[in-house]
Residue frames as qw, qx, qy, qz and C-alpha x, y, z in Angstrom:
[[0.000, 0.888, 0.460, 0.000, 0.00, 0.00, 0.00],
 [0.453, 0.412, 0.060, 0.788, 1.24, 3.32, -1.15],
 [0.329, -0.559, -0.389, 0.654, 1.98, 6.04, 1.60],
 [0.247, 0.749, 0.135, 0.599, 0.56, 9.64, 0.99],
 [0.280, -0.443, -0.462, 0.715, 1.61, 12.31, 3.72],
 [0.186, -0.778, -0.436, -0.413, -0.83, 15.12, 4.29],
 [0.361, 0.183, -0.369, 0.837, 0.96, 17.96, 5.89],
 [0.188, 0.068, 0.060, -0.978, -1.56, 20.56, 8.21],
 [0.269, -0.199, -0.929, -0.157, -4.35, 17.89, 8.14],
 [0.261, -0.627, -0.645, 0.350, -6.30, 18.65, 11.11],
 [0.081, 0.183, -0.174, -0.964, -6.86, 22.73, 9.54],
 [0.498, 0.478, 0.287, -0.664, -9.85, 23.91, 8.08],
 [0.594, 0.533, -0.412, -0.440, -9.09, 22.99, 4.12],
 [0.039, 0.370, -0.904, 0.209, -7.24, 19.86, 5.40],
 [0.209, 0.076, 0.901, -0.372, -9.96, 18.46, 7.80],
 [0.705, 0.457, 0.263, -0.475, -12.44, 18.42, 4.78],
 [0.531, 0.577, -0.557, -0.274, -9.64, 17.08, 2.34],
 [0.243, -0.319, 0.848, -0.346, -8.64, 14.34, 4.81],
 [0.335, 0.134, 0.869, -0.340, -12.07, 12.29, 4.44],
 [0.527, 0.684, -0.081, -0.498, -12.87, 13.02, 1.41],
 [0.226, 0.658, -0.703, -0.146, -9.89, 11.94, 0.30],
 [0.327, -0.145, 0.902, -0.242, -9.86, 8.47, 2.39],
 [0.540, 0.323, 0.457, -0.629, -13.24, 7.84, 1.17],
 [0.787, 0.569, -0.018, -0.240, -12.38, 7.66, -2.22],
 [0.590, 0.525, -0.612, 0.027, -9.13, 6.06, -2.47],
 [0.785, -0.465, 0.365, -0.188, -9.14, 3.25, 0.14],
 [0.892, 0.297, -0.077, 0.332, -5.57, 2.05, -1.33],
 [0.406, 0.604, -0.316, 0.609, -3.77, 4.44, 0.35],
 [0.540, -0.606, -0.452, 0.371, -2.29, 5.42, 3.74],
 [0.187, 0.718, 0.150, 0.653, -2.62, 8.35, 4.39],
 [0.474, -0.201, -0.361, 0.777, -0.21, 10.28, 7.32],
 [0.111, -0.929, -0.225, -0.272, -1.94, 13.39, 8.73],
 [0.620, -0.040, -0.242, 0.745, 1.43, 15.40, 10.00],
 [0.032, -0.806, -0.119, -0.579, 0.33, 18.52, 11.75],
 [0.418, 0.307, -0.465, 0.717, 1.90, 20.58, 14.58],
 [0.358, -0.665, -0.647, -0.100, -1.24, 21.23, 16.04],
 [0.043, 0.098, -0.111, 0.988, -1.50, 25.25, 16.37],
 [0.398, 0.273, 0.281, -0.830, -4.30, 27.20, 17.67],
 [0.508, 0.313, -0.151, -0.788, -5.91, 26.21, 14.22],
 [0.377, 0.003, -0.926, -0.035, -5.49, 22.37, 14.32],
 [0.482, -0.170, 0.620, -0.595, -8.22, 20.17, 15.84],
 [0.073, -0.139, 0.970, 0.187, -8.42, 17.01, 16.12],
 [0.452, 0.357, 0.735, -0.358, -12.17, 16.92, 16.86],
 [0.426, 0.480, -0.237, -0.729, -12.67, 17.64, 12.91],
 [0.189, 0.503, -0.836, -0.113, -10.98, 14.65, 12.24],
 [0.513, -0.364, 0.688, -0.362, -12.97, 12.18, 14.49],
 [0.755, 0.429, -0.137, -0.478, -14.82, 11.08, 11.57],
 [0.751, 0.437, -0.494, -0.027, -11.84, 9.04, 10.09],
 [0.272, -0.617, 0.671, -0.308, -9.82, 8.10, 13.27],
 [0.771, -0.105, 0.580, -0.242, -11.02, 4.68, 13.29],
 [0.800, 0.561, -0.108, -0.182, -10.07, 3.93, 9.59],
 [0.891, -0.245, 0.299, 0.237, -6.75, 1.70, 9.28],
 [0.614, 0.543, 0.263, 0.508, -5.78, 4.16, 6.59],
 [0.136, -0.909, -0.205, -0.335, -5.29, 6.80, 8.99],
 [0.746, -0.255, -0.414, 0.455, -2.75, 7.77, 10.91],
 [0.101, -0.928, 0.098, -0.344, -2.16, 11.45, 12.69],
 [0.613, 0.017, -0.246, 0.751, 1.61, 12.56, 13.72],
 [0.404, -0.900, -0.158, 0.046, 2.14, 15.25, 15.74],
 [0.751, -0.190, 0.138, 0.618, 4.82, 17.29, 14.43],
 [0.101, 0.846, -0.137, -0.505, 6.56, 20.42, 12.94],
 [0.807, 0.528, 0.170, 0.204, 7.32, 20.51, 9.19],
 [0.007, -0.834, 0.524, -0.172, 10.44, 22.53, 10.28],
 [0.632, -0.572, 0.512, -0.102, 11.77, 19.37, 12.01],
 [0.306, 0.604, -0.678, -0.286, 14.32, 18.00, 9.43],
 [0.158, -0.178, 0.963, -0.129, 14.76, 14.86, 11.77],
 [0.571, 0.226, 0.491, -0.618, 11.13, 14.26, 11.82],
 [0.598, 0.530, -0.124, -0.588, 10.15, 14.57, 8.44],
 [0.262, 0.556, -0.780, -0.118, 13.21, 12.47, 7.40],
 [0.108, -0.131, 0.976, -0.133, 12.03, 9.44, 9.33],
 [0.596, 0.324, 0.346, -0.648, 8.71, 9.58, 8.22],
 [0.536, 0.548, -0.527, -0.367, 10.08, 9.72, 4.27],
 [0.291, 0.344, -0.892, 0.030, 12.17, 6.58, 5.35],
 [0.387, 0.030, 0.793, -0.470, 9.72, 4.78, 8.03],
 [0.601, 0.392, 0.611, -0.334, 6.85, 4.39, 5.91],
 [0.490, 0.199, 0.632, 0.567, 8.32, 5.05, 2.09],
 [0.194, 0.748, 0.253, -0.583, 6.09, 8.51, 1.66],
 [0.417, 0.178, 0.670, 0.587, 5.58, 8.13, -2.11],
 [0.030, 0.767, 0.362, 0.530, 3.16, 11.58, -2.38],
 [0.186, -0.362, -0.499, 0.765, 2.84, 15.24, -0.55],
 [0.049, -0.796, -0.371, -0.476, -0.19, 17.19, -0.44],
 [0.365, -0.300, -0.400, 0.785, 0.94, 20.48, 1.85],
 [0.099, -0.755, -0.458, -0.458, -1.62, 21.99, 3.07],
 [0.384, -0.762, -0.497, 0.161, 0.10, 23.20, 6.16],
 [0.147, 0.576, 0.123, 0.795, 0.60, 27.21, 6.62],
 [0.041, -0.424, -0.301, 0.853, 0.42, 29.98, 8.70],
 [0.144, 0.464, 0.685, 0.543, -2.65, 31.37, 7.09],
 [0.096, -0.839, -0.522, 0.119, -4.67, 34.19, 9.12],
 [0.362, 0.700, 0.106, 0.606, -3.70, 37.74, 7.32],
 [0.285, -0.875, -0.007, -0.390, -4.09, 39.67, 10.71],
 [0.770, -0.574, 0.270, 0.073, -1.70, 37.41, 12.86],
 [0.727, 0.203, 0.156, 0.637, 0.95, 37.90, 9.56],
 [0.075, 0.837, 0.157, 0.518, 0.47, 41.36, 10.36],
 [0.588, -0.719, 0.255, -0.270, 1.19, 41.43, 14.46],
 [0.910, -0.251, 0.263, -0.202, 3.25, 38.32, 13.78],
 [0.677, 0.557, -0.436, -0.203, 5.28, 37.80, 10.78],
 [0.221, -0.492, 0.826, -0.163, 7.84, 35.15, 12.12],
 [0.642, -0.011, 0.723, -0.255, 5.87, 32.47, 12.46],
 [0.699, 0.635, 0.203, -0.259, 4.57, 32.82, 9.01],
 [0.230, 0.683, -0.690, -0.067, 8.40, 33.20, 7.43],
 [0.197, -0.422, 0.870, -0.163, 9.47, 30.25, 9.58],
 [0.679, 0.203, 0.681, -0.184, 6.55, 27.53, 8.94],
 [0.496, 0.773, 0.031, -0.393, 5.51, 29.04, 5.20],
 [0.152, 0.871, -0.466, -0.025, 8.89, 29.57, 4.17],
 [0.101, -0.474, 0.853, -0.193, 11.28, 26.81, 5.95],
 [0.514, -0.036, 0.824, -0.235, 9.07, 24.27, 6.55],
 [0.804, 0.580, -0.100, -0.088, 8.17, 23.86, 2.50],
 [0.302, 0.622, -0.721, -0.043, 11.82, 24.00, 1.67],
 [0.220, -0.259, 0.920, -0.194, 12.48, 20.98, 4.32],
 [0.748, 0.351, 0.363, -0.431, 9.32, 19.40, 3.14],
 [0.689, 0.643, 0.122, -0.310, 10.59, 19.45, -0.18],
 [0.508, 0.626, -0.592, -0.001, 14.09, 18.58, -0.26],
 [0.428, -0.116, 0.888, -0.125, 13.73, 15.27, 2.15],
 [0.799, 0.432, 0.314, -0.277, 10.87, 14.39, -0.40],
 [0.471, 0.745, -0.470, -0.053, 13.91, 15.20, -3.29],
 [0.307, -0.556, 0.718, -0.285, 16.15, 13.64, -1.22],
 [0.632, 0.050, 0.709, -0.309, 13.82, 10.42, -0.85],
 [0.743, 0.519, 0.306, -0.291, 12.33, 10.15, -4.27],
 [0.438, 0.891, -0.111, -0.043, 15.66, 11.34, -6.54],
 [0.920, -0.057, -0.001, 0.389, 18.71, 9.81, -7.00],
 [0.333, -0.120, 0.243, 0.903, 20.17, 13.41, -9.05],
 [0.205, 0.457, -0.101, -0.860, 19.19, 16.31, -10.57],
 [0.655, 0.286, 0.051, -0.698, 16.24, 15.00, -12.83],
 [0.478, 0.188, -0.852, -0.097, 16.82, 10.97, -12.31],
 [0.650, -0.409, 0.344, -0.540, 14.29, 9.81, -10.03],
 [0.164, -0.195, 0.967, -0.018, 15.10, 6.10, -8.32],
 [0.337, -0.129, -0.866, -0.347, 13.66, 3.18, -9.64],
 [0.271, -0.330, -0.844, 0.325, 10.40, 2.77, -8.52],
 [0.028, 0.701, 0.322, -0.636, 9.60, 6.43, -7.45],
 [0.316, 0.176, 0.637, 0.681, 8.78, 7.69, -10.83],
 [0.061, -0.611, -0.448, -0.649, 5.32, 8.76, -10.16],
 [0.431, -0.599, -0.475, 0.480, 5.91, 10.33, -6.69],
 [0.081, -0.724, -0.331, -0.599, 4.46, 14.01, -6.65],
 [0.252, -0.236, -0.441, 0.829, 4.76, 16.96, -4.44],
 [0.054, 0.611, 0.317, 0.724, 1.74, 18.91, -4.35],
 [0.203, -0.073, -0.385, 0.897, 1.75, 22.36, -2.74],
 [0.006, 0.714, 0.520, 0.469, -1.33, 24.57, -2.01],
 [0.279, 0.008, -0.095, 0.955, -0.86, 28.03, -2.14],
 [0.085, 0.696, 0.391, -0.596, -3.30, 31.29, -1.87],
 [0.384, 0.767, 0.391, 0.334, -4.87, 33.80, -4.61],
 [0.237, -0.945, 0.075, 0.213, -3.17, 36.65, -2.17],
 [0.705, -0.236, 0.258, 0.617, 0.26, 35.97, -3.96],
 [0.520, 0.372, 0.488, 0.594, -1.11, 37.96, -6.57],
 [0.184, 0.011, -0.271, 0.945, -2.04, 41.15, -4.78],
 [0.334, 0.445, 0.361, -0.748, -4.98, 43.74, -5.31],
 [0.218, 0.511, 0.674, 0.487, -7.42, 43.66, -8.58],
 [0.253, 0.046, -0.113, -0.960, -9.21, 46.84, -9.88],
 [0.436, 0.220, 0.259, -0.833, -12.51, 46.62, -10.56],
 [0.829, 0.434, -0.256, -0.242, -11.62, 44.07, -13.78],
 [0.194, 0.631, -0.751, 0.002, -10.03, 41.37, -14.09],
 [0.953, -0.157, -0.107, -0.236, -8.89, 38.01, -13.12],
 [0.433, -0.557, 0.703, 0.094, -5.84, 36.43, -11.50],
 [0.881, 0.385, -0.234, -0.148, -4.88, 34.06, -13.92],
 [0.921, -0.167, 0.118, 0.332, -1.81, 31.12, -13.55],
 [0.603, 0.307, 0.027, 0.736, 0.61, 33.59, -15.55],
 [0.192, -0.945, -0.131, -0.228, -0.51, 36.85, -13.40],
 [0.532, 0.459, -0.464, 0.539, 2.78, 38.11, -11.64],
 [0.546, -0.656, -0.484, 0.192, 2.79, 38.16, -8.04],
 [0.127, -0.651, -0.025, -0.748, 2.35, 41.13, -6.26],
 [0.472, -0.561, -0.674, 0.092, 2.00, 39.84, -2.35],
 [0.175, -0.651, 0.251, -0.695, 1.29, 42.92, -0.03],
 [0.561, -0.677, 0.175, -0.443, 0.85, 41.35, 3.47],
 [0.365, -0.523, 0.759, -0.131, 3.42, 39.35, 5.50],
 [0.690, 0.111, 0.687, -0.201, 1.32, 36.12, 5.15],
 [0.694, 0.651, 0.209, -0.225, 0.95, 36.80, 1.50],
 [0.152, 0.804, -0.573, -0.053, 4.69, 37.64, 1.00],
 [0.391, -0.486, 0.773, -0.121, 5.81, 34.16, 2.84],
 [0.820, 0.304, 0.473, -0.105, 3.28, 31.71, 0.42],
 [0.556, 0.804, -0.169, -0.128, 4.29, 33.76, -2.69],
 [0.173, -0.652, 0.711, -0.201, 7.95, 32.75, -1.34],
 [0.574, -0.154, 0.804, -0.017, 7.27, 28.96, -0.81],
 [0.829, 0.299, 0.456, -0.121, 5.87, 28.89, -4.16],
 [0.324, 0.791, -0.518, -0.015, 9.08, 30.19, -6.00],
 [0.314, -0.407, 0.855, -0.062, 11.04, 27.27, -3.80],
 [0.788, 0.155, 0.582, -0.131, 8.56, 24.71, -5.34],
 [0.595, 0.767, 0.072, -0.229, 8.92, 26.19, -8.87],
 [0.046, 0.808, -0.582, -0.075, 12.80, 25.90, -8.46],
 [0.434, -0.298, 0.846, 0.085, 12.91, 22.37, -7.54],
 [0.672, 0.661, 0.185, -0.279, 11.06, 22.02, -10.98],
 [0.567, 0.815, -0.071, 0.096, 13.02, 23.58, -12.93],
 [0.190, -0.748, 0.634, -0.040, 16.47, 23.00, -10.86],
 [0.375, -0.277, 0.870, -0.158, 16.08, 19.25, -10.03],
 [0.621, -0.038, -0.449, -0.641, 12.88, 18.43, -12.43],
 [0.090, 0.121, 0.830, -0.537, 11.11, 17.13, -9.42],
 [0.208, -0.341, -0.802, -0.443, 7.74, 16.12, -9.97],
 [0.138, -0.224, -0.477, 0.838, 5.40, 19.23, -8.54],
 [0.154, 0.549, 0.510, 0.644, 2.55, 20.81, -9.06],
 [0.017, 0.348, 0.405, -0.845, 0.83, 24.05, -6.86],
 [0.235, -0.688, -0.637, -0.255, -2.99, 25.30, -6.60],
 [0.076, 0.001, -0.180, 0.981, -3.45, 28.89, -5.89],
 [0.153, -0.597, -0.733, -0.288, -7.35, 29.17, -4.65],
 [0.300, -0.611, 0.032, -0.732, -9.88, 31.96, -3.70],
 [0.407, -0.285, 0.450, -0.742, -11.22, 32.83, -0.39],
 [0.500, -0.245, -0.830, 0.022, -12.68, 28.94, 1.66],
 [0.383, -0.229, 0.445, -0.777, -15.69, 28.85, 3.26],
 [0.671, -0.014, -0.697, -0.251, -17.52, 25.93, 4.56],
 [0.719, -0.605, -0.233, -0.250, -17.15, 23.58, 7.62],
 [0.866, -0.404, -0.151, 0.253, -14.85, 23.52, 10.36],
 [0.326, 0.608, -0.214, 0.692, -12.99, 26.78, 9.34],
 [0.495, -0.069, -0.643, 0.581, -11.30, 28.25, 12.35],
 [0.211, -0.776, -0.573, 0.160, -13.45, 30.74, 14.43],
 [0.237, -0.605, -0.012, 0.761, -11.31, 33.67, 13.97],
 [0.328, 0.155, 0.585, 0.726, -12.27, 33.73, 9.93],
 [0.225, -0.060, 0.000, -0.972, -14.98, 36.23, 8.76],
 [0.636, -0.220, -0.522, -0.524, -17.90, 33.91, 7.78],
 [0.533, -0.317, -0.713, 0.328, -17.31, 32.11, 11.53],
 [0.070, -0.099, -0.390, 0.913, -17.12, 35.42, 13.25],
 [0.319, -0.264, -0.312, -0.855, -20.20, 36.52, 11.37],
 [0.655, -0.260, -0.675, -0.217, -22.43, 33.55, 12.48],
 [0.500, -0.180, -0.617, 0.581, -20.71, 33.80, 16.42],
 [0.136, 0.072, 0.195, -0.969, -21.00, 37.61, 16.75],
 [0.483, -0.332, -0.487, -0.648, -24.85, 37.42, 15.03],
 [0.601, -0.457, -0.622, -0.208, -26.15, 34.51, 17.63],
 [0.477, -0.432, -0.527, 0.555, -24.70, 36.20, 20.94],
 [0.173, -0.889, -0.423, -0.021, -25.96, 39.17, 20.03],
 [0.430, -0.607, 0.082, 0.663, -22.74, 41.22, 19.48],
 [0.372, 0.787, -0.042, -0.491, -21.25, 43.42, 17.21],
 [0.877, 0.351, 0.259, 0.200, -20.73, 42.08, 13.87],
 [0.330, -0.677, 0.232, 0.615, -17.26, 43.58, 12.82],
 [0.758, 0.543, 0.347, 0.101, -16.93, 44.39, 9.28],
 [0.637, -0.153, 0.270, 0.706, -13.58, 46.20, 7.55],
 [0.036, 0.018, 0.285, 0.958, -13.41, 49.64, 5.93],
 [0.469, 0.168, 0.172, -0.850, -16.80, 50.28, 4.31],
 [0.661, -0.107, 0.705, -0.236, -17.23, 46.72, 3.63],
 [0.586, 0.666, -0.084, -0.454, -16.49, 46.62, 0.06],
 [0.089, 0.596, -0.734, -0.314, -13.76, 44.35, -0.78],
 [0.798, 0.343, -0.189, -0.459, -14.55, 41.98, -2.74],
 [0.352, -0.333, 0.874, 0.027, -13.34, 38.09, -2.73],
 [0.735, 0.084, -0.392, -0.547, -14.15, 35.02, -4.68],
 [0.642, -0.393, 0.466, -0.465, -15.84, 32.17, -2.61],
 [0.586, 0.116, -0.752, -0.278, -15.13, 28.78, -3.25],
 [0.878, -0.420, 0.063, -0.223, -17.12, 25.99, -0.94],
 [0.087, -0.698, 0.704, 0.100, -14.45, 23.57, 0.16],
 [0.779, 0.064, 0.618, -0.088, -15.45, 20.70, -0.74],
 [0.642, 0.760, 0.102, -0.004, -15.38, 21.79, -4.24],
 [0.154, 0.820, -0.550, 0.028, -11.49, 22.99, -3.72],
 [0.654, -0.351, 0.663, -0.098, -10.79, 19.47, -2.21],
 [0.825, 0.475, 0.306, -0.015, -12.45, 17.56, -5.20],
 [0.300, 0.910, -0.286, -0.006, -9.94, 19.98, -7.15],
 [0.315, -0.612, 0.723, -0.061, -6.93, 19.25, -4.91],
 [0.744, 0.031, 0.630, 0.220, -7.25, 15.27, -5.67],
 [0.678, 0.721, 0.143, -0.016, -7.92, 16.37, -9.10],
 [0.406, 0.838, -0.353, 0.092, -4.68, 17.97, -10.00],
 [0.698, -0.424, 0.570, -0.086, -2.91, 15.46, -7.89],
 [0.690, 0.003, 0.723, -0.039, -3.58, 13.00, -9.40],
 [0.648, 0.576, 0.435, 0.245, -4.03, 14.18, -12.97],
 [0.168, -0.950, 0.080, 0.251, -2.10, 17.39, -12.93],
 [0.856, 0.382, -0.115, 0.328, 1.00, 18.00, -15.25],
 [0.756, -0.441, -0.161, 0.455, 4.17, 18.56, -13.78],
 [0.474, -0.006, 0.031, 0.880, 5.66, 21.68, -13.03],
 [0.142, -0.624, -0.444, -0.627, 2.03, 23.28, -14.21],
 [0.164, 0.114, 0.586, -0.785, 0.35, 25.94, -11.49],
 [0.213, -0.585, -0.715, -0.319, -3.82, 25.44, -11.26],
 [0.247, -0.062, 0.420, -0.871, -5.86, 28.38, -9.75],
 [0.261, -0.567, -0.761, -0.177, -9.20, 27.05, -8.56],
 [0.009, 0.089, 0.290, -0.953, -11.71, 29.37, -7.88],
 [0.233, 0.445, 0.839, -0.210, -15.56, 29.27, -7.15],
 [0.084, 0.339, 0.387, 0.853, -16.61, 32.28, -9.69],
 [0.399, -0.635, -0.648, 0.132, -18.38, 33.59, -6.61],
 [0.381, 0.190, -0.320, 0.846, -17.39, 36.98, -6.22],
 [0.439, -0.749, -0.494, -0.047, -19.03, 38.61, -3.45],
 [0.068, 0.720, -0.220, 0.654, -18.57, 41.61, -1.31],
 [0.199, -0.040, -0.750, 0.630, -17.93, 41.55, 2.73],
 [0.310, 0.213, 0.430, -0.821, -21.05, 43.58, 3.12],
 [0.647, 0.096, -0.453, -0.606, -23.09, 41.24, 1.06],
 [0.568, -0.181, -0.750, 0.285, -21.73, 37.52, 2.68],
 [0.044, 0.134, 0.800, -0.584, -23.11, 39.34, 6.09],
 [0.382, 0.018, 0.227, -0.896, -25.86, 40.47, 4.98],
 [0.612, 0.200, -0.723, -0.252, -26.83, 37.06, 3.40],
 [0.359, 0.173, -0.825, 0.400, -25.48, 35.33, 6.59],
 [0.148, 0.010, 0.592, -0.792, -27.93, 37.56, 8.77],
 [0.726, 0.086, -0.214, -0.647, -30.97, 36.62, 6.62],
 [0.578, 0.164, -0.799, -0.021, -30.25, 33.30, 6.78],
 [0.313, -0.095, -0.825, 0.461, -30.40, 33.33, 10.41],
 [0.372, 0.060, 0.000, -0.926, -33.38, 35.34, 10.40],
 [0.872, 0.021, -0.327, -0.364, -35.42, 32.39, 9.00],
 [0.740, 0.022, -0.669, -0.064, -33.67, 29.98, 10.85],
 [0.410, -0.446, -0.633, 0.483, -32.78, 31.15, 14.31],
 [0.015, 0.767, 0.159, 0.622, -34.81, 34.37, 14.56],
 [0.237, 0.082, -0.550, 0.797, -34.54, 36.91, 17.57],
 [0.140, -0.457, -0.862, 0.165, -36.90, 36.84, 19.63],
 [0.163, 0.709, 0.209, -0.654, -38.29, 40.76, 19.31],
 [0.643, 0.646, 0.412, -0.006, -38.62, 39.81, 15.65],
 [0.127, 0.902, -0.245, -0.331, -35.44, 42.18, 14.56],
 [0.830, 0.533, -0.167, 0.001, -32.64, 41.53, 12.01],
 [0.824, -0.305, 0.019, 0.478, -29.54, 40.16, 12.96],
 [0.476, 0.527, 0.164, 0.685, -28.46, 43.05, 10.71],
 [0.056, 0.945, 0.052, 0.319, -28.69, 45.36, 13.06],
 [0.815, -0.469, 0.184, 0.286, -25.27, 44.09, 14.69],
 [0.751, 0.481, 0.099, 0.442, -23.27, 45.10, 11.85],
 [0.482, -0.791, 0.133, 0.352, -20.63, 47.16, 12.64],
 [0.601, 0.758, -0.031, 0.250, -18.16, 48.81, 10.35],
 [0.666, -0.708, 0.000, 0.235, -14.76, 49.17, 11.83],
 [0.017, 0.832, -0.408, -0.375, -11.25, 50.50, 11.35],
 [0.839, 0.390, -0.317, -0.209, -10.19, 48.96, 7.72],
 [0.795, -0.291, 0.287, 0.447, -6.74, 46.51, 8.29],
 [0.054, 0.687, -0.629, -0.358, -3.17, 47.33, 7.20],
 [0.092, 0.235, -0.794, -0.553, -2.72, 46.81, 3.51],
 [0.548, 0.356, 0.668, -0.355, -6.22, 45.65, 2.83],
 [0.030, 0.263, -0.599, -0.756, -6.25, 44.49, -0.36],
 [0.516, 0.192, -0.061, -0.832, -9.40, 45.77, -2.57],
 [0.815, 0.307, -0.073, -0.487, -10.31, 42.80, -4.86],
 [0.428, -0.118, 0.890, 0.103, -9.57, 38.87, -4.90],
 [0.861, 0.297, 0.088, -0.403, -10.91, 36.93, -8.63],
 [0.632, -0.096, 0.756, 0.140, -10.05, 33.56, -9.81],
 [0.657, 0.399, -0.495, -0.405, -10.00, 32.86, -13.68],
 [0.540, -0.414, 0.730, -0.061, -10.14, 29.07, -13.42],
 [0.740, 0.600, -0.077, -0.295, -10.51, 28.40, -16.94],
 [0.379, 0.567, -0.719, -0.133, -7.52, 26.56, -17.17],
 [0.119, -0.164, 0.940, -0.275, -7.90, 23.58, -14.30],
 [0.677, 0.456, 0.239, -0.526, -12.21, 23.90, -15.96],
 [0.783, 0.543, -0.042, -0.300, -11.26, 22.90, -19.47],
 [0.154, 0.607, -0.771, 0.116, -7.72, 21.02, -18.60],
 [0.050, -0.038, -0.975, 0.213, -8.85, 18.46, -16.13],
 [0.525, -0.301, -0.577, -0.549, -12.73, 19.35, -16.59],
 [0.159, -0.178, -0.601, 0.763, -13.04, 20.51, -12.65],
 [0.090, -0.470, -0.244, -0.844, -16.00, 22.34, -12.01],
 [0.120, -0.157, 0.464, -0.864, -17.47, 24.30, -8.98],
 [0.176, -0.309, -0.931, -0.080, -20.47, 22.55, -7.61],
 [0.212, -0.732, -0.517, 0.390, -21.82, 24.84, -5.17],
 [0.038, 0.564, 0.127, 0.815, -22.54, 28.49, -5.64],
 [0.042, 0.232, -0.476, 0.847, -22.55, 30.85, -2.69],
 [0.569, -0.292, 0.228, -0.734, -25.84, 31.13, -2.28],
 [0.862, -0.141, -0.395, -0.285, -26.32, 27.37, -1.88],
 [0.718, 0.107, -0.582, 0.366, -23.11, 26.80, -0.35],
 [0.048, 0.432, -0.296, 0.851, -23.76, 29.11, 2.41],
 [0.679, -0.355, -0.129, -0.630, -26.74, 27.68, 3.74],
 [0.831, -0.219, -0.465, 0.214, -24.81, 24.29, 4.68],
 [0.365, 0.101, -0.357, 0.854, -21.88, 26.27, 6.37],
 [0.345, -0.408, 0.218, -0.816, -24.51, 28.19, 8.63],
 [0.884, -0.201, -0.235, -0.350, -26.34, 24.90, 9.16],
 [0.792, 0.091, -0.507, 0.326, -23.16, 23.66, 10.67],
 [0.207, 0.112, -0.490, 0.839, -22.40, 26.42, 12.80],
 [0.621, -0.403, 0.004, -0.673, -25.40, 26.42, 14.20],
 [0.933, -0.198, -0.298, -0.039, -25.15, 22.81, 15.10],
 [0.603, 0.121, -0.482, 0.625, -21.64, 23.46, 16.46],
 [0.023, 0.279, -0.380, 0.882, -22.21, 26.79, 18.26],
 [0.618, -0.304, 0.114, -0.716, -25.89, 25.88, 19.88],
 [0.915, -0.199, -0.224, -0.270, -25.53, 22.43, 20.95]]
């Protein structure tokens, strides 16, 4: 049985790719290797614990030794790396952490996987031929959009915020061991995930938290910037997709053609809970909204073109916001009220 390691597993994009993933390829083992920050939890996970295909480490992708005996303990013949520093405001108050995991802990990811899989500079050992590194990166590498446009795969990067600077950065190190070592790589640059189990400090959790206790919904600048939504389940499906069928060296953006404003996804969010968990003096959750001071470097406009990973590998977005929103409230409801 062929070992995959899954890096950052027990995350939000992770702990919906994790069982998904199992689910449909019961031939593999699959290593969940996460360091378990603030944003790890296991209780996403419980689902699969019991599966014999499962196994969760408890480690830092910085930890050279680690990694190395993993590569060699169990033969690690794939990487999907999904873990990251990832929350824009704590790359802002924070940067370090985001350099040092982002940054360092690809590289070491990626040259024990060289290391393991590669004999020389584009001669991979017998055997490991169809072993694959795949990274997954952010739409923020590419900066701000105007009013037009689309990030496309050939868009130059532009990152403006610590967190955005440190991905843009690990995906140049993948792109090198391409084109240095012709290492078998590919990277997925996706919009704005929303869905289940995202971490409570994101916007679409805060919204839903602040709404049902009856606080103040916080909302950035005047509440205009603009993102495209993709459900995650739909970016997972991707992710195996370009795995597994993906050409080497190639980047895929995946993106949910969902663009949407901040002051639209609450106001959405608060209807939603209108009809389902009204307040009891009959008002709108909307009147919690709150406009607040914007963040440093807030950049204006996030859009996906995914026309290339649509009519390449014949991906396509399942959900649309307004459907995909309704589960992802239906969960946090079940999480936060019970």
């Amino acid at each position: 049985m062929k070992t995959l390691l899954v890096t950052g597993g027990a995350g939000f994009i992770g702990s919906n790719f994790l069982p998904h993933f199992l689910a449909q390829n019961p031939n593999i083992l699959v290593l969940n290797l996460d360091v378990l920050t603030y944003a790890g939890d296991l209780q996403n996970l419980q689902e699969i614990e019991p599966n014999p295909n499962y196994k969760f480490i408890q480690g830092d992708i910085c930890n050279r030794e680690l990694v190395t005996y993993l590569f060699r303990e169990y033969d690690i013949r794939g990487v999907i790396h999904f873990a990251a520093e990832s929350h824009v405001d704590n790359s802002i108050s924070g940067p370090e952490a985001f350099i040092r995991t982002n940054v360092n802990g690809t590289f070491t990811l990626l040259d024990v996987a060289r290391n393991h899989w590669m004999s020389a500079p584009f001669k991979t050992k017998s055997g490991y031929e169809n072993c694959r590194f795949h990274h997954i990166s952010t739409d923020e590498v590419y900066g701000s959009l105007g009013k037009t446009g689309l990030f496309k795969e050939t868009t130059p990067y532009a990152p403006n915020s610590p967190y955005s600077a440190s991905k843009a950065s690990s995906d140049m190190i993948v792109r090198s061991y391409f084109h240095t070592y012709g290492m078998n790589v590919v990277t997925t640059n996706c919009s704005n995930n929303y869905g289940p189990k995202q971490h409570d400090e994101k916007l679409i959790p805060v919204i839903i938290r602040k709404a049902l206790n009856q606080e103040s919904i916080p909302i950035y600048g005047d509440g205009l910037n603009v993102r495209d939504w993709l459900y995650v389940l739909d970016h997972c499906k991707g992710i195996e997709l370009v795995y597994k069928t993906g050409k080497a060296g190639e980047t895929y953006n995946i993106g949910g053609r969902n663009e949407k404003n901040n002051l639209y996804i609450v106001e959405t969010i608060c209807q939603i809970l209108d009809e389902k968990q009204p307040l009891s003096n009959g008002e709108s959750y909307k009147k919690f909204i709150t406009f607040v001071q914007d963040r440093a470097g807030h950049d204006r406009r996030y859009a996906i073109d995914a026309t290339k990973i649509e009519t390449e590998l014949a991906w396509q977005a399942e959900e649309n916001f307004e459907t995909g929103i309704i589960k992802t409230v239906d969960w946090y409801l079940e999480k936060y009220l019970n």
